[in-house]
C-alpha positions in Angstrom: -4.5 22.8 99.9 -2.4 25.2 98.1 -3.8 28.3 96.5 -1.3 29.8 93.8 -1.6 33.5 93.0 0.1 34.6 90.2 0.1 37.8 87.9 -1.1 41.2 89.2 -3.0 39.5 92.1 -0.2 38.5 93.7 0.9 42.2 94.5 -2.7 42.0 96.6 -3.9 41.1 99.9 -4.7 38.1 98.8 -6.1 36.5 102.5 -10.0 37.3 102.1 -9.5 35.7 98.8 -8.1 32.4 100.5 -10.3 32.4 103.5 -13.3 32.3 100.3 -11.6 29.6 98.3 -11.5 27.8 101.8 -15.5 28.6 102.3 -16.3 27.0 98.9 -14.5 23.6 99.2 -15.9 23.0 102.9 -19.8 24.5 102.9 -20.6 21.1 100.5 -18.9 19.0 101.9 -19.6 19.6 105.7 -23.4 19.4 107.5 -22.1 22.0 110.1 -22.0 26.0 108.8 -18.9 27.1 107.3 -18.5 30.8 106.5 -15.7 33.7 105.9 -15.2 34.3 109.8 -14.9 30.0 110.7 -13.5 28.7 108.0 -9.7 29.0 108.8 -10.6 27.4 111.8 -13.0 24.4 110.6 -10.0 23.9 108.3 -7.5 23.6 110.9 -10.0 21.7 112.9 -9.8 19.2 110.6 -6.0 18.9 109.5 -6.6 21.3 106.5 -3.0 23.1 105.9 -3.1 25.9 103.4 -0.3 27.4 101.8 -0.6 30.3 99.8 1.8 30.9 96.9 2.6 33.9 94.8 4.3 34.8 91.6 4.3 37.8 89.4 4.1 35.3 86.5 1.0 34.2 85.3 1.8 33.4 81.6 -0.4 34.9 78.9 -2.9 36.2 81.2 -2.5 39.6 83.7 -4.0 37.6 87.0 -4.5 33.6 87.3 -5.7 31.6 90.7 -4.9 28.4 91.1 -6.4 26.2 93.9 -4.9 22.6 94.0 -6.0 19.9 96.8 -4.3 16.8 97.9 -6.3 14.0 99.4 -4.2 10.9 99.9 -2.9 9.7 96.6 -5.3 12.0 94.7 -4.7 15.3 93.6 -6.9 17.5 91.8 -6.5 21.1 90.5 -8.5 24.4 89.1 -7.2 27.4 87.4 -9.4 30.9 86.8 -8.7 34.2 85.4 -11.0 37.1 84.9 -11.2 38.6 81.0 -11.3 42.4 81.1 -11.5 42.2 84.6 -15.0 41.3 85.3 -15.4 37.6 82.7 -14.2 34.9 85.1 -13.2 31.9 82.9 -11.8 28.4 84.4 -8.6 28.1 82.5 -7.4 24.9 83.7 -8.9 21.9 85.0 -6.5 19.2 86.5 -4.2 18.8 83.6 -6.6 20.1 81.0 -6.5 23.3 79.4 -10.0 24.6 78.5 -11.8 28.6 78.3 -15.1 27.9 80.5 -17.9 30.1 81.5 -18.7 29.1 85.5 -22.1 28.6 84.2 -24.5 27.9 87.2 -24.7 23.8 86.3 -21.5 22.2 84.7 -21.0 18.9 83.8 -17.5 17.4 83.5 -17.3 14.5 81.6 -14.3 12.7 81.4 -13.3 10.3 79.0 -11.6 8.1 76.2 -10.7 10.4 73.5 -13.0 8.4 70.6 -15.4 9.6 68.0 -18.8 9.8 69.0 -18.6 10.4 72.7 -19.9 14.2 72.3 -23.2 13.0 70.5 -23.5 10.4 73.1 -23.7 12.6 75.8 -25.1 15.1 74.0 -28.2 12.9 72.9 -28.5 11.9 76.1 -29.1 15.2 77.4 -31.2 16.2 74.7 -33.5 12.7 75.0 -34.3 14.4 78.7 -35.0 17.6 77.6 -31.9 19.6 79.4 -30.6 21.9 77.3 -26.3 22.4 76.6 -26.2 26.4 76.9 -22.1 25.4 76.2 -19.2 23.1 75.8 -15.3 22.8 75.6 -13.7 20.0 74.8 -10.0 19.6 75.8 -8.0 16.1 75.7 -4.0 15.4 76.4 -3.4 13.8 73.2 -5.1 11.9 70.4 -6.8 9.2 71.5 -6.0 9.7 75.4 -8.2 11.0 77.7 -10.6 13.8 77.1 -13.1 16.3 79.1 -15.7 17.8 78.0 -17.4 20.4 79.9 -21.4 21.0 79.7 -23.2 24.4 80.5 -26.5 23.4 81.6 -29.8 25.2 81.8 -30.8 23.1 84.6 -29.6 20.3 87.1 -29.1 16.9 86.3 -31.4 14.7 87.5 -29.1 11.4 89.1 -30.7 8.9 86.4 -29.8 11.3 83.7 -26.3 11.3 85.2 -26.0 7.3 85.7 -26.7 6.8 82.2 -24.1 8.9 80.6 -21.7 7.5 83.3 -22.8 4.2 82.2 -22.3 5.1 78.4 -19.6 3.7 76.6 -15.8 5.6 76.5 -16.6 7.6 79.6 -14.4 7.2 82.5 -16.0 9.4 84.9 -18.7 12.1 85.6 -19.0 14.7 87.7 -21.5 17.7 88.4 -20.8 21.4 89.7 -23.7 23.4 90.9 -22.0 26.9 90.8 -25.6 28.6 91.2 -25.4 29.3 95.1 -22.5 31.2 94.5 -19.5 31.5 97.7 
């Protein structure tokens, strides 16, 4: 796992900030307690190495954190920035650019970019009563892949999220429950 710091927060002491980036990735995935005083250790306990990265450039914003995790052949990435210094916004997710709220339920919906595919998914949500507080939509290039990015009021129940993953153009699905917080 690598955590990027670039911008004004990599003049800070940036550890506290790496040891809760750590907390968040392992307390979902792991059954045993993971908090801010273990969590260096479970991640070392299980061949976890973290490098931390700084750079005083972080483009057109003052402060950006990047978090990127490698897991065999896969590699997946997050980017987050805070407007006016207390708006955090996801800026970046894997090679997407998109401006989201952390709302407490997010959906991430990736797919083919085709006409249609928002109403899909939007109908579907709306046919089960779960309302869209947001959405982004970012895509690589016309007609590649897309994501689009839900702000729910409310979970999504698993049939809900079987039948937009069955829905046609959608190449994968995925749910964030942001609500408890690190």
């Amino acid at each position: 796992m690598t955590v990027e710091y670039s911008g004004q927060v990599a003049g800070l002491n940036v550890a506290p900030l790496t040891i809760a980036v750590l907390k968040g990735l392992l307390t979902p995935i792991l059954e045993d307690p993971v908090n801010y005083v273990n969590a260096p250790v479970v991640a070392k306990e299980r061949g976890i190495e973290v490098k931390e990265v700084k750079s005083n450039d972080a483009g057109d914003f003052t402060s950006v954190i990047r978090v990127r995790v490698e897991a065999g052949k896969k590699s997946h990435q997050v980017a987050g920035t805070l407007y006016h210094r207390k708006d955090p916004r996801i800026i970046e997710i894997d090679e997407f650019k998109v401006e989201v709220v952390p709302d407490n339920h997010l959906l991430l919906v990736l797919n083919e970019d085709r006409p249609g595919v928002i109403g899909t998914v939007g109908h579907i949500l709306g046919d089960h009563n779960i309302n869209i507080a947001r959405m982004q939509c970012s895509r690589e290039e016309r007609g590649g892949k897309a994501l689009l990015i839900f702000g729910l009021d409310a979970p999504l129940p698993a049939p809900v999220l079987d039948q937009i993953k069955n829905s046609k153009h959608i190449l994968s699905v995925k749910v964030a429950d942001l609500s408890k917080g690190l």
